[in-house]
N, CA and C atoms of all chains as a GROMACS GRO file, in nm:
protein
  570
    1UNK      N    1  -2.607  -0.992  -0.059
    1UNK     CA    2  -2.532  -0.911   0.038
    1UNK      C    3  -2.614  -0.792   0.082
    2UNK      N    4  -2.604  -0.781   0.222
    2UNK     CA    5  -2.680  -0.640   0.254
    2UNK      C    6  -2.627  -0.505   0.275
    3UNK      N    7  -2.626  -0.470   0.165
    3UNK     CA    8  -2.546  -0.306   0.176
    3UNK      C    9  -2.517  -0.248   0.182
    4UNK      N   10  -2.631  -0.189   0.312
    4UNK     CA   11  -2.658  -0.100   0.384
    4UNK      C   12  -2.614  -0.155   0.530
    5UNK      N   13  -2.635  -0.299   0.555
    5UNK     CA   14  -2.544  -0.320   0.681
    5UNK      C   15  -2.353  -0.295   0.681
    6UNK      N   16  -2.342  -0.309   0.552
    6UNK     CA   17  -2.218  -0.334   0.571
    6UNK      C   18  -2.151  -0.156   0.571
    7UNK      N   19  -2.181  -0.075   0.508
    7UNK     CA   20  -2.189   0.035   0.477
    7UNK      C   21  -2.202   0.085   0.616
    8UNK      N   22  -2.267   0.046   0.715
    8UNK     CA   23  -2.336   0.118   0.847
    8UNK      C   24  -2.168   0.109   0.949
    9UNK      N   25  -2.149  -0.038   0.932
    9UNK     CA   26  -2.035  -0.110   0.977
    9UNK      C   27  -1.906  -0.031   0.947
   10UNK      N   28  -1.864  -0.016   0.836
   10UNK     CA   29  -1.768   0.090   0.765
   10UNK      C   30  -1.782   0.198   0.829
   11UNK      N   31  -1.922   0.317   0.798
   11UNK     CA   32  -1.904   0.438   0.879
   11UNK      C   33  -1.859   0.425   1.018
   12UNK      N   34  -1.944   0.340   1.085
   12UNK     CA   35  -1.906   0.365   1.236
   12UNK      C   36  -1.737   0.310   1.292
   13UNK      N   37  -1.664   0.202   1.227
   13UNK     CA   38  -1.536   0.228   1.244
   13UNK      C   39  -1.454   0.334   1.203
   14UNK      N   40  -1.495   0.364   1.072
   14UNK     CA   41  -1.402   0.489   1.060
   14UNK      C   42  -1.401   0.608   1.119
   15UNK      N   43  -1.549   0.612   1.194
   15UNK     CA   44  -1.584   0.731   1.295
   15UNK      C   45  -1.483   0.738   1.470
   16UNK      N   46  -1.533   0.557   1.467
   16UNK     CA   47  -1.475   0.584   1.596
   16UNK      C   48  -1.335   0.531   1.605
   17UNK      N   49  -1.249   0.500   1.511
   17UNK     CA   50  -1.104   0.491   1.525
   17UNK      C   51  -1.014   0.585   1.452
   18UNK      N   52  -0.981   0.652   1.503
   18UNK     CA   53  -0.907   0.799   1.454
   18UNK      C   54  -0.826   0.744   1.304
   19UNK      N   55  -0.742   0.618   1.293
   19UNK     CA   56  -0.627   0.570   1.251
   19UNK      C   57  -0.734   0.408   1.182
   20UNK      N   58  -0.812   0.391   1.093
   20UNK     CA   59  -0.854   0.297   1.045
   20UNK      C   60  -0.768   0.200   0.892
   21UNK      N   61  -0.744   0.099   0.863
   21UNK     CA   62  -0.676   0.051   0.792
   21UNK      C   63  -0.764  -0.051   0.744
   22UNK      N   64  -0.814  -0.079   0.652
   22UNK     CA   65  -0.871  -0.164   0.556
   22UNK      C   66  -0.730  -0.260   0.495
   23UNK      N   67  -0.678  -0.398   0.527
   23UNK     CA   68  -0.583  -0.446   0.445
   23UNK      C   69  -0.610  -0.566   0.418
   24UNK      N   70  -0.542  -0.672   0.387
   24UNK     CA   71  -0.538  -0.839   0.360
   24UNK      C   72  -0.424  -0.880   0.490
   25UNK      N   73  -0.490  -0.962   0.550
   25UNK     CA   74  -0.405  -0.995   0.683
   25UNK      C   75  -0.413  -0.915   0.801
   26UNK      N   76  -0.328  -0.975   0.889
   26UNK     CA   77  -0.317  -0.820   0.989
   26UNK      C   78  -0.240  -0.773   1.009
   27UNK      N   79  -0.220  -0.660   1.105
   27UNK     CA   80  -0.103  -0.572   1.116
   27UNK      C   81  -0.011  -0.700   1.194
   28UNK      N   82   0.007  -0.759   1.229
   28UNK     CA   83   0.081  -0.892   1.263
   28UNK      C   84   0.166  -0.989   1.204
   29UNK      N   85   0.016  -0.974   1.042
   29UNK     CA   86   0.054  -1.080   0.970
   29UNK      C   87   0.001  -1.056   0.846
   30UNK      N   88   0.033  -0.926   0.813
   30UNK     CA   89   0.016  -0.883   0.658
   30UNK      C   90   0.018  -1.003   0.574
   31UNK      N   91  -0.116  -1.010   0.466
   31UNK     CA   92  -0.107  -1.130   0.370
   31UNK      C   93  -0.086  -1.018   0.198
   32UNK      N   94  -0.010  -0.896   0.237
   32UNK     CA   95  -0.008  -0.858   0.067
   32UNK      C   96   0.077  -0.775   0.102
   33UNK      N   97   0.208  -0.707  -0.006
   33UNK     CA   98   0.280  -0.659   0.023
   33UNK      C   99   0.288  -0.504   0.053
   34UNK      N  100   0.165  -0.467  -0.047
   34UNK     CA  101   0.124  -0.404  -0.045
   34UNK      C  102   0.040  -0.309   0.136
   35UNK      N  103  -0.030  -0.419   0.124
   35UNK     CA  104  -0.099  -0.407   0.294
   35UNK      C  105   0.043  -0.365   0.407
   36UNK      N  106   0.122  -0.459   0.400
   36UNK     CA  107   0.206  -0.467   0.464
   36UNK      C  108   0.305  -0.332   0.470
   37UNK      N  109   0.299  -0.253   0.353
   37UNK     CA  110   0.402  -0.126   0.340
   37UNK      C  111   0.298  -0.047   0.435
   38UNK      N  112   0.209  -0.025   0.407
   38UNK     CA  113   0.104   0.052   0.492
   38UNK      C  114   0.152   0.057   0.643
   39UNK      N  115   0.083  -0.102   0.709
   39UNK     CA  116   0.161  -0.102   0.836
   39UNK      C  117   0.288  -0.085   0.901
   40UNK      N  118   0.362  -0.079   0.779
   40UNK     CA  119   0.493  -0.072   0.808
   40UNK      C  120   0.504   0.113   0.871
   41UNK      N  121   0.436   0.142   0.757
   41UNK     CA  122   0.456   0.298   0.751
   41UNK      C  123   0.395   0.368   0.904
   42UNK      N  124   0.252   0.344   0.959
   42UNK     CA  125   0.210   0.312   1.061
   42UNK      C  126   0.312   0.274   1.160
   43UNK      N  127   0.333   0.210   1.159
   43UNK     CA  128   0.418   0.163   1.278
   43UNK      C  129   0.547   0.205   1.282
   44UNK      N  130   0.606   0.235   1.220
   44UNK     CA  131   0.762   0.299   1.188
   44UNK      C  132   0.706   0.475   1.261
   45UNK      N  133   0.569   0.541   1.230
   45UNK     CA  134   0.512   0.668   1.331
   45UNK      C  135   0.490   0.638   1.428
   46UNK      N  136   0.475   0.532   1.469
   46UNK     CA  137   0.428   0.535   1.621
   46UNK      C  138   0.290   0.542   1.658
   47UNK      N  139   0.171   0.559   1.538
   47UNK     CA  140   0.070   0.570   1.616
   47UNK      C  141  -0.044   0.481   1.615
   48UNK      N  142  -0.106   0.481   1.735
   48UNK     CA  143  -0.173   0.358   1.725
   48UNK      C  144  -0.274   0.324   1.575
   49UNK      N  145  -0.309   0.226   1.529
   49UNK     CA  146  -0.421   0.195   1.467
   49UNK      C  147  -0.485   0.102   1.445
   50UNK      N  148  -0.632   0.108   1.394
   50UNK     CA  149  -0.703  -0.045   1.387
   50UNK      C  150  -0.700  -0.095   1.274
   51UNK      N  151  -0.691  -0.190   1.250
   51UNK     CA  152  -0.674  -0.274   1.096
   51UNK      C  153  -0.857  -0.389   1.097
   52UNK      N  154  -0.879  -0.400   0.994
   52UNK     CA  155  -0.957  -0.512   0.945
   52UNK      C  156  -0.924  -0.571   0.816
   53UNK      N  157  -0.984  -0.698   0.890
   53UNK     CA  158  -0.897  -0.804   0.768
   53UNK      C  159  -0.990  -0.857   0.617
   54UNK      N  160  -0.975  -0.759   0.510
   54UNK     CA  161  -1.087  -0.791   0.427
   54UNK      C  162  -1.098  -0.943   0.384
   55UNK      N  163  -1.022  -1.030   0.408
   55UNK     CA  164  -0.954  -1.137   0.326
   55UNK      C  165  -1.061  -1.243   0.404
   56UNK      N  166  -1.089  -1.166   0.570
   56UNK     CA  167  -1.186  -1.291   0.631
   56UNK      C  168  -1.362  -1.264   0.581
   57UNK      N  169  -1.367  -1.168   0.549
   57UNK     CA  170  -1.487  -1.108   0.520
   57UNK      C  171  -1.522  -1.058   0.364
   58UNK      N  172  -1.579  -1.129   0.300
   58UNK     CA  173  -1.576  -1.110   0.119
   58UNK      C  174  -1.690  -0.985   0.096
   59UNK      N  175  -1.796  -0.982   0.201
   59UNK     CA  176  -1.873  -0.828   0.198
   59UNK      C  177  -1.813  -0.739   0.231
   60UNK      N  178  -1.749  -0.720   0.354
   60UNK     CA  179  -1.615  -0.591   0.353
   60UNK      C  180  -1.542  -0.580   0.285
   61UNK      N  181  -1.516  -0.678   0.201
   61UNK     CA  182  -1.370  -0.683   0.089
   61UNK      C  183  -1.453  -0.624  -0.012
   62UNK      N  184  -1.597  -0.644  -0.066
   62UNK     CA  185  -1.639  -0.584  -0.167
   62UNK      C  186  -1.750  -0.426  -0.134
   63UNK      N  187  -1.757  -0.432  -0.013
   63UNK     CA  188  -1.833  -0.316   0.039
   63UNK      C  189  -1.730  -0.158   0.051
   64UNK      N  190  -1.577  -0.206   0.092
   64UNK     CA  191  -1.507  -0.098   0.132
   64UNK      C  192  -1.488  -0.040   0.004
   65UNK      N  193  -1.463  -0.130  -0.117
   65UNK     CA  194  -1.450  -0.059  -0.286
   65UNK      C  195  -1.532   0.057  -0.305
   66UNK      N  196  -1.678  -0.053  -0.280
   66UNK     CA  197  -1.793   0.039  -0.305
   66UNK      C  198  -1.804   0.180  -0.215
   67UNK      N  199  -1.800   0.169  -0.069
   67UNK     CA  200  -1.755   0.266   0.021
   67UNK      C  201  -1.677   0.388  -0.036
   68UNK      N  202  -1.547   0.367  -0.071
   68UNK     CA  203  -1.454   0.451  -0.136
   68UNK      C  204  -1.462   0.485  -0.218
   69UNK      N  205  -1.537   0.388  -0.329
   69UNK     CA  206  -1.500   0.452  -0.473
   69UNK      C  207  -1.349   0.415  -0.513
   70UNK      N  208  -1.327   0.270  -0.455
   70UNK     CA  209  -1.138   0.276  -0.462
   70UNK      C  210  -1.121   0.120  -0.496
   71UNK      N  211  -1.096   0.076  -0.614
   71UNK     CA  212  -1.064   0.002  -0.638
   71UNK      C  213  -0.988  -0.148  -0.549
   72UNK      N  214  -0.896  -0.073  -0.512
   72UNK     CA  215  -0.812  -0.170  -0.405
   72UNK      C  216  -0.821  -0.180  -0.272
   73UNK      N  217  -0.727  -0.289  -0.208
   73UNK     CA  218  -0.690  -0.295  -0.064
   73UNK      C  219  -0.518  -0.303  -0.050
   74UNK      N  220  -0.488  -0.194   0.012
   74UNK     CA  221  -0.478  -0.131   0.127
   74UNK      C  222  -0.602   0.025   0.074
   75UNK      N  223  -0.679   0.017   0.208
   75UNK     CA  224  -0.742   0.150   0.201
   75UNK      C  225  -0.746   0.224   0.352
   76UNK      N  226  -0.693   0.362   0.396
   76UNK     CA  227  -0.617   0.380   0.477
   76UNK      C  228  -0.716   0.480   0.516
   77UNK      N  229  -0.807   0.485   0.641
   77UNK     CA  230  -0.898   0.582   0.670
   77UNK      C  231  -0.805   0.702   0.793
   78UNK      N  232  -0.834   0.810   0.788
   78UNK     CA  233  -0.804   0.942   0.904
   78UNK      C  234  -0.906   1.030   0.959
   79UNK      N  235  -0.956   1.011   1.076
   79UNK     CA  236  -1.045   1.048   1.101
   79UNK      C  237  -1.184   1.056   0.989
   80UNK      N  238  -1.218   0.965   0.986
   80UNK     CA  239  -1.326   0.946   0.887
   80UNK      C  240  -1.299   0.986   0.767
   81UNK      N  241  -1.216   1.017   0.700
   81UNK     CA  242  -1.154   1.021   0.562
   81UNK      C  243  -1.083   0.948   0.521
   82UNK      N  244  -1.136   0.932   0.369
   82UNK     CA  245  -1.078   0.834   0.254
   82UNK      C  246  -0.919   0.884   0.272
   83UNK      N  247  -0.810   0.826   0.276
   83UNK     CA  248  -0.669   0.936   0.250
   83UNK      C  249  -0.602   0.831   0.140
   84UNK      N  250  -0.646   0.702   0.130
   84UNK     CA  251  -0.552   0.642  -0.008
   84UNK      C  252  -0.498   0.500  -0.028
   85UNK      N  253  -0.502   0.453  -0.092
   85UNK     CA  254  -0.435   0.327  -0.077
   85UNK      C  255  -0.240   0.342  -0.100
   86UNK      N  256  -0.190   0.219  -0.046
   86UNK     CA  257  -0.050   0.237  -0.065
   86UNK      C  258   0.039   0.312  -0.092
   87UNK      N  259   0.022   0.383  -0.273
   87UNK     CA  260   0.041   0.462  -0.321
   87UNK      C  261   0.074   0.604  -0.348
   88UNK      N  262  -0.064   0.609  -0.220
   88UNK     CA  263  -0.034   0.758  -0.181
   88UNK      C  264   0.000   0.761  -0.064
   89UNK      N  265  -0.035   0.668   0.039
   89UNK     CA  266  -0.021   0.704   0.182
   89UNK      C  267   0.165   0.659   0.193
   90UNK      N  268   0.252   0.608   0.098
   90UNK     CA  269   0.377   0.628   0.105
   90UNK      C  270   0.426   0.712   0.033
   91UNK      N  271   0.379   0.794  -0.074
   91UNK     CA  272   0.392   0.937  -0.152
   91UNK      C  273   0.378   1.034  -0.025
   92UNK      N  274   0.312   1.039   0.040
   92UNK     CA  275   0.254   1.098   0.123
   92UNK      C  276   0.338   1.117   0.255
   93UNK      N  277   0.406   0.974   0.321
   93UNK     CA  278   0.515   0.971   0.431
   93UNK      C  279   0.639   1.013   0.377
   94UNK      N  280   0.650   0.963   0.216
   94UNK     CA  281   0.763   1.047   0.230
   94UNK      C  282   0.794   1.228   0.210
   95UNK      N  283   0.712   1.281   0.167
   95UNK     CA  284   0.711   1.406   0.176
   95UNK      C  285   0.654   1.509   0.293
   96UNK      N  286   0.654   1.353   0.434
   96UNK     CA  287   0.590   1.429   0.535
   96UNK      C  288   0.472   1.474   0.573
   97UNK      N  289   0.408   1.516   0.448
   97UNK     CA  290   0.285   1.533   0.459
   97UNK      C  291   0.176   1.435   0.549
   98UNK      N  292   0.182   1.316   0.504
   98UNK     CA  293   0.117   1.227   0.621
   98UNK      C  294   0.130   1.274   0.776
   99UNK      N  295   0.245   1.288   0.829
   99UNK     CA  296   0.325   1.354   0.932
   99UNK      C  297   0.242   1.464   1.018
  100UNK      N  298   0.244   1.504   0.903
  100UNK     CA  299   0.164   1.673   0.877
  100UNK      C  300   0.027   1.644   0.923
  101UNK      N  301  -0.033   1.594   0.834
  101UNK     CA  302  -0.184   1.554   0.864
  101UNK      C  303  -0.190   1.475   0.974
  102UNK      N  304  -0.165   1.374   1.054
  102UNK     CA  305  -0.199   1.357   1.133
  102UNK      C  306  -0.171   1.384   1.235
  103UNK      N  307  -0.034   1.494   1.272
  103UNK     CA  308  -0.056   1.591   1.372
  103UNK      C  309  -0.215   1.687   1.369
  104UNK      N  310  -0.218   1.749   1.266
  104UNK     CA  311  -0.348   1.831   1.201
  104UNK      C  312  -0.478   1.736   1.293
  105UNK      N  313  -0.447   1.625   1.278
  105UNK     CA  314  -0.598   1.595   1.344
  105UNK      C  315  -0.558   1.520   1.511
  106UNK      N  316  -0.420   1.568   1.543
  106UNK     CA  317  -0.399   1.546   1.727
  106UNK      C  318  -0.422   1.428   1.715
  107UNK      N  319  -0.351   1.380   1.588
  107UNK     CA  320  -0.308   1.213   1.633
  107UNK      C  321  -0.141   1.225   1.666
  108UNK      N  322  -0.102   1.127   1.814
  108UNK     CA  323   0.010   1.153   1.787
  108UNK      C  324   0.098   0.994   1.848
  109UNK      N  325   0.212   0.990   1.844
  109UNK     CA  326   0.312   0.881   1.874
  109UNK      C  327   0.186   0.784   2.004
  110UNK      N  328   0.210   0.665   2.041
  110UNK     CA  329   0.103   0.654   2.110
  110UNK      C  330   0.271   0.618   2.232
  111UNK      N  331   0.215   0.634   2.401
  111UNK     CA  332   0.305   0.658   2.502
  111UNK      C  333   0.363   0.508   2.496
  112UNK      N  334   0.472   0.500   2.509
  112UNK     CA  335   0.544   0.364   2.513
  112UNK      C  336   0.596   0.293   2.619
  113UNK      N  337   0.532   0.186   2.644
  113UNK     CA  338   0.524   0.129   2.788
  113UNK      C  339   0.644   0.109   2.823
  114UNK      N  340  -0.566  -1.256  -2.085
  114UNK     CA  341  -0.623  -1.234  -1.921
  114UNK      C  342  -0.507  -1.072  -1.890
  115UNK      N  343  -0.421  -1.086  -1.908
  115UNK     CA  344  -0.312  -0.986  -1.864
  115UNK      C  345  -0.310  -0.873  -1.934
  116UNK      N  346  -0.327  -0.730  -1.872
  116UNK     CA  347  -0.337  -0.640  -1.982
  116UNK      C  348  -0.144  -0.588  -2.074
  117UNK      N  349  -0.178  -0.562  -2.202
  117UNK     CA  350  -0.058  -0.496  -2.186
  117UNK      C  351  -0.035  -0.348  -2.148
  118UNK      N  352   0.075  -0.259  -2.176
  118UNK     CA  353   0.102  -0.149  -2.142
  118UNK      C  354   0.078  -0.058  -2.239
  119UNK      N  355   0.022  -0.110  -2.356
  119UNK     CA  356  -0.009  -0.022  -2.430
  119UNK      C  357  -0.162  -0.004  -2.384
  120UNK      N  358  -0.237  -0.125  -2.368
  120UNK     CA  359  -0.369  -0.112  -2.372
  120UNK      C  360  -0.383  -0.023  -2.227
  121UNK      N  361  -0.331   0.002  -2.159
  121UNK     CA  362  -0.352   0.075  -2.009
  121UNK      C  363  -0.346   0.238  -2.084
  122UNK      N  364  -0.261   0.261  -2.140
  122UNK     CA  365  -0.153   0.362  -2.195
  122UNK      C  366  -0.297   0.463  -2.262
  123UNK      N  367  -0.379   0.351  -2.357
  123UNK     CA  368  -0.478   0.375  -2.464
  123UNK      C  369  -0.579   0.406  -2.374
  124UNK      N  370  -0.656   0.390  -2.264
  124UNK     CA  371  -0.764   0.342  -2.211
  124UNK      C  372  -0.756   0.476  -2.115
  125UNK      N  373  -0.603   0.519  -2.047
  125UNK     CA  374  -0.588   0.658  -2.000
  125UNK      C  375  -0.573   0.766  -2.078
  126UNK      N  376  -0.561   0.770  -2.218
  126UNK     CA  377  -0.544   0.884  -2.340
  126UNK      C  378  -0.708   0.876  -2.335
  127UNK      N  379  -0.782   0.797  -2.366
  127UNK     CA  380  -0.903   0.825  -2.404
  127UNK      C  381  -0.970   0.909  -2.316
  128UNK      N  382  -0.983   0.872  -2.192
  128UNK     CA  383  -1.060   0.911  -2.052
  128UNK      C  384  -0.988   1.092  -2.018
  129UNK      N  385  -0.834   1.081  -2.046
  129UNK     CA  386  -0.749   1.191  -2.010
  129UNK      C  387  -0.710   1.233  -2.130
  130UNK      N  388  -0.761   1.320  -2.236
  130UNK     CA  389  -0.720   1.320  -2.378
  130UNK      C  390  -0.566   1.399  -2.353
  131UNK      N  391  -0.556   1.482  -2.283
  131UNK     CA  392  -0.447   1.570  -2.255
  131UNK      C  393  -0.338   1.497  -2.199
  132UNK      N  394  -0.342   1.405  -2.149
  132UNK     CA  395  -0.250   1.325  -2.050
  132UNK      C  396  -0.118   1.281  -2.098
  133UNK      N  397   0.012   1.280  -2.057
  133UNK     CA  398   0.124   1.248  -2.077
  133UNK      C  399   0.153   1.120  -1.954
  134UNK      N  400   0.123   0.957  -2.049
  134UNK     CA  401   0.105   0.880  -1.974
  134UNK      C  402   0.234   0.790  -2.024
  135UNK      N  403   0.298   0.788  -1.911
  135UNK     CA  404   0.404   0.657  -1.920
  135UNK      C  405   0.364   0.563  -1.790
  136UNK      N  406   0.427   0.438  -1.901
  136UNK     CA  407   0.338   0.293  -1.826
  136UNK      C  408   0.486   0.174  -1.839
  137UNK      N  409   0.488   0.119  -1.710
  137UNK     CA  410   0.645   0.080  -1.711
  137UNK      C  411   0.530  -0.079  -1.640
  138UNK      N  412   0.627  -0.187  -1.713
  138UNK     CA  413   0.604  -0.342  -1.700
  138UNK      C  414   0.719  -0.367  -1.561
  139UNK      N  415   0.666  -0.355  -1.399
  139UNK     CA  416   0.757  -0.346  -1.363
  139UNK      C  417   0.836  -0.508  -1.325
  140UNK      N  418   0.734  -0.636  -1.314
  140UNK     CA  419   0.802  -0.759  -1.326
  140UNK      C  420   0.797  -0.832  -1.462
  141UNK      N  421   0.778  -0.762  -1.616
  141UNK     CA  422   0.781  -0.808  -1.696
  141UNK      C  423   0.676  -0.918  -1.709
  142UNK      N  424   0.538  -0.930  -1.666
  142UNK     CA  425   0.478  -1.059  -1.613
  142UNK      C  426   0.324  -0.996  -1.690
  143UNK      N  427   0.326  -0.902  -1.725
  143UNK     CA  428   0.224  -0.852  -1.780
  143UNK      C  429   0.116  -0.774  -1.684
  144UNK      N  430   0.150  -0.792  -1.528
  144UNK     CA  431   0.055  -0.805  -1.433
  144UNK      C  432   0.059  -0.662  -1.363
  145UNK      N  433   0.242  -0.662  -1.326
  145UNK     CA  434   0.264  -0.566  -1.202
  145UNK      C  435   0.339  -0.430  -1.309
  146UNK      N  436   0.252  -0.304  -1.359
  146UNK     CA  437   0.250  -0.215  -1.346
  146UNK      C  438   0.258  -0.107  -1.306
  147UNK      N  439   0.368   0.022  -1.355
  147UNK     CA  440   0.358   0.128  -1.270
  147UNK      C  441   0.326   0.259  -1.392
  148UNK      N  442   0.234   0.340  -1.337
  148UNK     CA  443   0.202   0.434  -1.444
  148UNK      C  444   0.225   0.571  -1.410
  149UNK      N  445   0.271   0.654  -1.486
  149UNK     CA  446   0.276   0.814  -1.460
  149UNK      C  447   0.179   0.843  -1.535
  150UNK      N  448   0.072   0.923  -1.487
  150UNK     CA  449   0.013   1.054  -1.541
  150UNK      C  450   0.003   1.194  -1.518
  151UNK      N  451   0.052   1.255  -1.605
  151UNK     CA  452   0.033   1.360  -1.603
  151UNK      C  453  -0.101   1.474  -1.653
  152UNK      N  454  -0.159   1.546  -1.650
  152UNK     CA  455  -0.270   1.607  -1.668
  152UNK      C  456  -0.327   1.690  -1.583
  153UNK      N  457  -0.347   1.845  -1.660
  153UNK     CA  458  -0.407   1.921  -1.667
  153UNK      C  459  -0.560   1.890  -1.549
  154UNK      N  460  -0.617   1.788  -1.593
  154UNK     CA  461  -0.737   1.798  -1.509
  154UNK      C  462  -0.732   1.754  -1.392
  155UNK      N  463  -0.611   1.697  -1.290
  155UNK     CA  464  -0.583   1.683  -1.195
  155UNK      C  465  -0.545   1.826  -1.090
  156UNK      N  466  -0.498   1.931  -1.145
  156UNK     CA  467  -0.475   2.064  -1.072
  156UNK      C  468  -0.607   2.072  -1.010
  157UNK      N  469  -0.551   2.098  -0.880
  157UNK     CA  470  -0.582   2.108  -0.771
  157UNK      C  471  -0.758   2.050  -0.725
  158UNK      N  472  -0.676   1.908  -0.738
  158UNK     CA  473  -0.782   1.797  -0.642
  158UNK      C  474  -0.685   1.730  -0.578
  159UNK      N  475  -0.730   1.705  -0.514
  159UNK     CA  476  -0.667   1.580  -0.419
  159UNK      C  477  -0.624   1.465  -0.453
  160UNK      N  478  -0.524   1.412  -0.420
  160UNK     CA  479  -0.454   1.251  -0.492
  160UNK      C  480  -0.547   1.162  -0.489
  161UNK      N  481  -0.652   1.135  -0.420
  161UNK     CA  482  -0.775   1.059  -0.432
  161UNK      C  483  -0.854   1.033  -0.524
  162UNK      N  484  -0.884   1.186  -0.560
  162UNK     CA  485  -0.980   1.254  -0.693
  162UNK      C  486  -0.864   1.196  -0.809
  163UNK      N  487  -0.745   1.233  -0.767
  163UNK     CA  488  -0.673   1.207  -0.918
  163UNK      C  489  -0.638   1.068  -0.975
  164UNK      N  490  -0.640   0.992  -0.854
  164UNK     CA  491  -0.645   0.874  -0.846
  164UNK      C  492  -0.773   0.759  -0.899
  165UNK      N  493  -0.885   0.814  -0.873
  165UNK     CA  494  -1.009   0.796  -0.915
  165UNK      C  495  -1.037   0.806  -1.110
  166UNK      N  496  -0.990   0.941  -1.091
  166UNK     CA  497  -0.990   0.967  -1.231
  166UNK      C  498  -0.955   0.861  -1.350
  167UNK      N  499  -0.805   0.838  -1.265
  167UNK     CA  500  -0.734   0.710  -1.344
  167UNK      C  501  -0.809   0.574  -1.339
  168UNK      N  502  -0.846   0.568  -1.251
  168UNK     CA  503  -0.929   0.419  -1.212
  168UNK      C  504  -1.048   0.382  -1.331
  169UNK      N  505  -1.137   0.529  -1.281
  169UNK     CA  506  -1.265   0.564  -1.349
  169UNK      C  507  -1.232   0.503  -1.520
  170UNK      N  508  -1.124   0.577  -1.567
  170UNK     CA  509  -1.025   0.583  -1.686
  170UNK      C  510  -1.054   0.389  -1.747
  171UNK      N  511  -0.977   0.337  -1.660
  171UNK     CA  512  -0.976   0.188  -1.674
  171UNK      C  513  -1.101   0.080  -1.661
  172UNK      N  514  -1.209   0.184  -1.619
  172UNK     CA  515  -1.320   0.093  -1.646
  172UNK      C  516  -1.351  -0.027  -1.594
  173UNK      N  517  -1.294  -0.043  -1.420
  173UNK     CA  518  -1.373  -0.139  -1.355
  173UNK      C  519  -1.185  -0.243  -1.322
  174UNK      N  520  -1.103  -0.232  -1.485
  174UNK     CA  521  -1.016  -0.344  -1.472
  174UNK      C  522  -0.919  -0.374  -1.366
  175UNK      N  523  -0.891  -0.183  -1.314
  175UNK     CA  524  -0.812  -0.276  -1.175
  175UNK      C  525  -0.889  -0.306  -1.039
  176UNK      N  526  -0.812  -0.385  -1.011
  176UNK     CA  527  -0.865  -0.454  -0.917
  176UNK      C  528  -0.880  -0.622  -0.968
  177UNK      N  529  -0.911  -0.601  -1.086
  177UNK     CA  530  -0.948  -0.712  -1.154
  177UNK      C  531  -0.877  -0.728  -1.268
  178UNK      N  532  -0.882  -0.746  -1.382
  178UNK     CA  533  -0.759  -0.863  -1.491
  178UNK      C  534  -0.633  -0.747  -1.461
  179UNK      N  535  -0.638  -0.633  -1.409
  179UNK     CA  536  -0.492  -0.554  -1.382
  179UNK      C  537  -0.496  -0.558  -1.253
  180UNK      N  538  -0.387  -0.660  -1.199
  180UNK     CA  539  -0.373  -0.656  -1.034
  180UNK      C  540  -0.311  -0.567  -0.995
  181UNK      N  541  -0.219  -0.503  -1.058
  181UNK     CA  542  -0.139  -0.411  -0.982
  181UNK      C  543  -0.109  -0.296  -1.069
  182UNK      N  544  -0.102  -0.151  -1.063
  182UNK     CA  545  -0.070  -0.064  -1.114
  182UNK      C  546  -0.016   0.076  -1.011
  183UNK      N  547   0.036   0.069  -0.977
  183UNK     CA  548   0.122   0.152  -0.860
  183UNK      C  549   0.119   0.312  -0.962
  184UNK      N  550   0.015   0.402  -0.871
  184UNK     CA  551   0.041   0.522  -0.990
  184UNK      C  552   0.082   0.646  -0.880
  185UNK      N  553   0.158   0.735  -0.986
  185UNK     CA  554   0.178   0.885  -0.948
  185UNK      C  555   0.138   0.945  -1.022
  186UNK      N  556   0.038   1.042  -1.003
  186UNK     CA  557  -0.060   1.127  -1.083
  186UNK      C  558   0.000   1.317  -1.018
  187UNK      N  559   0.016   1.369  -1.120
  187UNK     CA  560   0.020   1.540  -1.109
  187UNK      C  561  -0.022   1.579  -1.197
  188UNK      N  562  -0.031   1.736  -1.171
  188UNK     CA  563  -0.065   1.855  -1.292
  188UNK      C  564   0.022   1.910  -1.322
  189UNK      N  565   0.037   1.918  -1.485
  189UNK     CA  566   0.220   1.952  -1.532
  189UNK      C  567   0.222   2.057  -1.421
  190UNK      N  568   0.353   2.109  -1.442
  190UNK     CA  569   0.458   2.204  -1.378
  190UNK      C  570   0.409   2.383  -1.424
   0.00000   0.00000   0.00000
């Protein structure tokens, strides 16, 4: 596996999608339940985000660990920051704080057609 | 293959000597785990860092023979 490609790949999505989601499946068609609370949570705010599907790709599935330092998938990027898998990023909605933070970085509801 | 809840329990006392760790079997299956820790060396880092800590703690296993461990980590009160 090459490393450093995959690593390159990682930075530059998490750079250029404000709202990045590392899960199993897609936001469509969540394959873990886990993954799936994530998007749920996402989408119940309103704001847009990109998902990738580690489940099609076994170097992203083992590169984003290494990336993070994070054991699992769901791994939930904000503006180029690590913010958590599952765990926290619904610890997190429910005390608003998520809320919080991503107003903080002028992410907001996306306009509804 | 399946850890128990003691051995999770043991593996976070060692790593977190201070830690007040409860570890709940939440489908009885040996698999799907939920853990509280508490500890001192979590004040004031980030749920990431504290999260890590715990991971670091377990030595590679989740992800792997522990599929699931759903944690809430703080610094006592």
């Amino acid at each position: 596996m090459d490393n450093s490609k995959i690593n390159d790949r990682i930075k530059s999505e998490v750079t250029e999608n404000p709202i990045m989601l590392y899960m199993k499946g897609t936001a469509m068609f969540p394959q873990c339940g886990f993954s799936a609370r994530v998007v749920q949570i996402l989408t119940h705010l309103g704001v847009p985000f990109k998902t990738a599907n580690v489940l099609e790709d076994a170097d992203l599935r083992d590169g984003i660990k290494q990336f993070s330092n994070w054991p699992t998938i769901p791994q939930l990027y904000v503006k180029g920051e690590f913010v958590g898998g599952c765990d926290i990023v619904t610890e997190m909605f429910q005390s608003g704080e998520l809320q919080t933070m991503l107003e903080h970085n002028g992410i907001t509801k996306a306009p509804t057609a | 293959m399946a850890m128990s809840a003691a051995d999770i329990e043991a593996l976070i006392k060692t790593a977190l000597p201070d830690a007040s760790v409860t570890v709940e079997d939440l489908a009885g299956d040996g698999d799907h785990y939920a853990a509280t820790v508490v500890s001192e060396q979590f004040r004031g880092l980030p749920r990431v860092r504290q999260h890590q800590l715990v991971y670091a703690a377990l030595q590679g296993r989740m992800g792997g023979v522990l599929h699931a461990l759903a944690l809430q980590t703080s610094a006592p009160d």
